[in-house]
N, C-alpha and C positions, 0 to 999 in steps of 0.2 A: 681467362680474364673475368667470366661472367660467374664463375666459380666462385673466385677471390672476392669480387663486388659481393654475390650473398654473404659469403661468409664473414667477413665486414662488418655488414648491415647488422646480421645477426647478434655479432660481441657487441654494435653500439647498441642493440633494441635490452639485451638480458642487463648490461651494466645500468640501462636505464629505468629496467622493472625492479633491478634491484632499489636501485636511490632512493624511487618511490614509494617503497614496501618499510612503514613502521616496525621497530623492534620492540616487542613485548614480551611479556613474561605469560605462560601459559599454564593454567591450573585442572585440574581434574572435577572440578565441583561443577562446569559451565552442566547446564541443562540439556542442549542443544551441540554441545561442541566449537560452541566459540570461547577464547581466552578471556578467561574472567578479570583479566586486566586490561582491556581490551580497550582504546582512547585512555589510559591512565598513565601521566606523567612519571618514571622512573628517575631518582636524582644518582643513580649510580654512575659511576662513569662507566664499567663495562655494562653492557646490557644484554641478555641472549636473544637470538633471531626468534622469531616468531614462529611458533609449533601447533596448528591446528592440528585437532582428534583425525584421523584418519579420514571419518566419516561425520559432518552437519548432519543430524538427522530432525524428521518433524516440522520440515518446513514444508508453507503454504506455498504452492505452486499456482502463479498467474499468467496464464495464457494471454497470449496475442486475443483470440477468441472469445476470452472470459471478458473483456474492454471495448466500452463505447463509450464514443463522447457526441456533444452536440455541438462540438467546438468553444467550448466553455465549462462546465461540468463532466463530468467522466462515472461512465457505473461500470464497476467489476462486479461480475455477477455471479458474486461465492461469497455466500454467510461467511462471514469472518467475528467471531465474539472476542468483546477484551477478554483476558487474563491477566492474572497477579503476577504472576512471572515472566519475563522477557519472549516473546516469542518471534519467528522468523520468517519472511517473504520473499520466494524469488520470482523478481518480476520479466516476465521473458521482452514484452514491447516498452518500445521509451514514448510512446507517443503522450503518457503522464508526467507533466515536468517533475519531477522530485522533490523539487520544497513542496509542492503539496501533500505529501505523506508525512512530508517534516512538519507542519502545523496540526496544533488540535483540532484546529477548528475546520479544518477541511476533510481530513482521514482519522478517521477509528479513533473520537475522543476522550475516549474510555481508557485505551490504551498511555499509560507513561515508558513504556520502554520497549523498543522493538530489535530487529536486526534486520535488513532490508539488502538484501541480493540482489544484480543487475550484471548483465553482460557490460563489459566497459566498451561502453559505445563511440567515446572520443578515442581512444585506442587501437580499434577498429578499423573510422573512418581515416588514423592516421595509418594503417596499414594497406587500407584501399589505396590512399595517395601515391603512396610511396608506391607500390606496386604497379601503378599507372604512369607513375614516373622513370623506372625506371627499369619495366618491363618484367622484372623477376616477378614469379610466384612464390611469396612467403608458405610454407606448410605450417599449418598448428598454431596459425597465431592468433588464439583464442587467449582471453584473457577476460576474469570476473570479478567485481569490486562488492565490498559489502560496508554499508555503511549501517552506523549505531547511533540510535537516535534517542536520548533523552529528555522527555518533556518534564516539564517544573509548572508552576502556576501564572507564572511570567513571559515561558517561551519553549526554548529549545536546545540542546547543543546536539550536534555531529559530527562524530568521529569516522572515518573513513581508511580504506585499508584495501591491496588486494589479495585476491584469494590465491593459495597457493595451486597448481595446477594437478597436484595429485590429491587433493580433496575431492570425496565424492559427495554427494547431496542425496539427501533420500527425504522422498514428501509424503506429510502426513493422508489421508483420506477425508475429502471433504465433505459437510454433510449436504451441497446438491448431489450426492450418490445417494440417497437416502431417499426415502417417500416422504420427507418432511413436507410442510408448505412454507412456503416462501412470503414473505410480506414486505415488500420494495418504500414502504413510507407509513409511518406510524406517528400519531398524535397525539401528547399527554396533556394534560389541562389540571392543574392543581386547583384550588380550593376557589369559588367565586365568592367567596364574601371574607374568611378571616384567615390569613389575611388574603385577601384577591392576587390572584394569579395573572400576572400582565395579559398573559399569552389569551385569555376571555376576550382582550380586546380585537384581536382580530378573527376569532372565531366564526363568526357567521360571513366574513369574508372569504374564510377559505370552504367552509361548507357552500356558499355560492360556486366557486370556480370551482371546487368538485363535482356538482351538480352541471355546468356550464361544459365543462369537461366530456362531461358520461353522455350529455346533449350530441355533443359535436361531433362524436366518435360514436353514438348510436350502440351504446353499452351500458352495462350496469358495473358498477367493480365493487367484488365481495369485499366485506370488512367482517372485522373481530374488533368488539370492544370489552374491556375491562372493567370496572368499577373498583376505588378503592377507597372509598370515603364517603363521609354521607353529606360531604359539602359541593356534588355536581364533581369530585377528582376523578377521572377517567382519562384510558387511553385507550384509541383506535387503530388498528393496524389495514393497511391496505394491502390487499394481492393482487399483484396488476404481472402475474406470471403468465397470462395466457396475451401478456402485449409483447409487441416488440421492443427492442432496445430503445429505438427512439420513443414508441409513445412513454416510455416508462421513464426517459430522460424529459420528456416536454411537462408529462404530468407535476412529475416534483420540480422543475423549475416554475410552474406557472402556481405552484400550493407555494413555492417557498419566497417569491415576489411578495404575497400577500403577508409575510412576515418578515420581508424585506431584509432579506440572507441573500444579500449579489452577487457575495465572494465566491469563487468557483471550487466547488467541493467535488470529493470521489465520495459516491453514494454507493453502499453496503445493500442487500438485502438481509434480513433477519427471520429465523424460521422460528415456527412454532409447530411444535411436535402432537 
């Protein structure tokens, strides 16, 4: 009987990944190996199932480990650069809710088009359930969702889908393997007089709490600055790699107060070679 119960369970959970699982059409040109039709409406009436590359390759790999938050903010601590072409993130912990990589203005705003891998966590916690309920051990019920995220000047759309389970994943190599330096928060400041650069107006504010800052924690933190004009345009980079996660999470919340950015952002670090 407890045979039959799994087996059961089983035919309703596959009839039910199927439902779920969009039909699209799949091309050779993808970068990465995702279907370059991938979120796009087909007005055909037959439609063929969906056919990932064998192998995703080149995606950024985000550890549990690579993630801190201060219960408000979040830093993943991997240089991540925009590119001109689509590129791809698998995030291993959910402790980052997901629309915030879906906003510019929170994650990598540089970026207009991404591809964002996730263990399906609701899928999951419904397989814990069920499992608790009703004793059986499910085997292999892993299961990974990728969502596609298009930015515009206005917002956003996402497209979502999941992963077939004979896909493998293969990740790029990031450059914290590398002896580069790390700069966790950088400051540009455009032209003070023609036309003026808003951002002058809170300048000597955040130079205070930097200073107030370096007081309080009985530190100095290295910078790099730039010069690109000969109207005062410069930009400063901070290296605050020899802090911890949290001071390095308190530091840019308490700089970016004074420019009054409240919304809760995933902060990037940035290298310079």
């Amino acid at each position: 009987m407890k045979n039959l119960l799994t087996f059961i369970f089983l035919i309703l959970l596959l009839q039910n990944i199927h439902a779920q699982t969009p039909q699209i059409f799949y091309k050779e040109k993808s970068e990465i190996g995702i279907p370059d039709d991938f979120g796009k409406k087909n007005s055909e009436k037959k439609i063929t199932q969906i056919k990932f590359k064998d192998t995703i390759q080149n995606i950024i790999l985000v550890r549990k480990k690579n993630i801190a938050t201060d219960g408000n903010n979040f830093l993943i601590d991997i240089p991540i650069k925009a590119e001109k072409m689509p590129i791809g993130f698998f995030i291993e912990d959910e402790k980052i809710p997901l629309e915030l990589y879906f906003d510019r203005k929170s994650f990598l705003p540089a970026q207009n088009e991404f591809f964002l891998f996730t263990p399906d966590w609701e899928f999951h916690k419904e397989i814990i359930e069920e499992q608790k309920r009703t004793g059986i051990h499910i085997k292999n019920a892993h299961r990974r969702k990728v969502y596609h995220i298009k930015r515009n000047n206005t917002g956003y759309k996402v497209d979502s889908l999941i992963v077939p389970d004979n896909t493998n994943i293969t990740f790029r190599k990031t450059e914290t393997e590398t002896n580069a330096i790390k700069f966790y928060y950088s400051d540009c400041y455009g032209s003070v007089c023609c036309t003026r650069d808003d951002k002058w107006d809170s300048y000597e504010a955040i130079q205070n709490t930097i200073k107030d800052f370096e007081k309080q924690n009985n530190l100095i933190i290295p910078k790099s600055s730039n010069s690109f004009g000969e109207e005062g345009e410069h930009c400063t980079s901070y290296n605050l790699d020899e802090f911890t996660t949290e001071q390095i999470l308190s530091f840019i919340k308490e700089v970016k107060s004074e420019t009054r950015e409240q919304f809760p952002q995933i902060y990037l670090p940035s290298i310079i070679e």
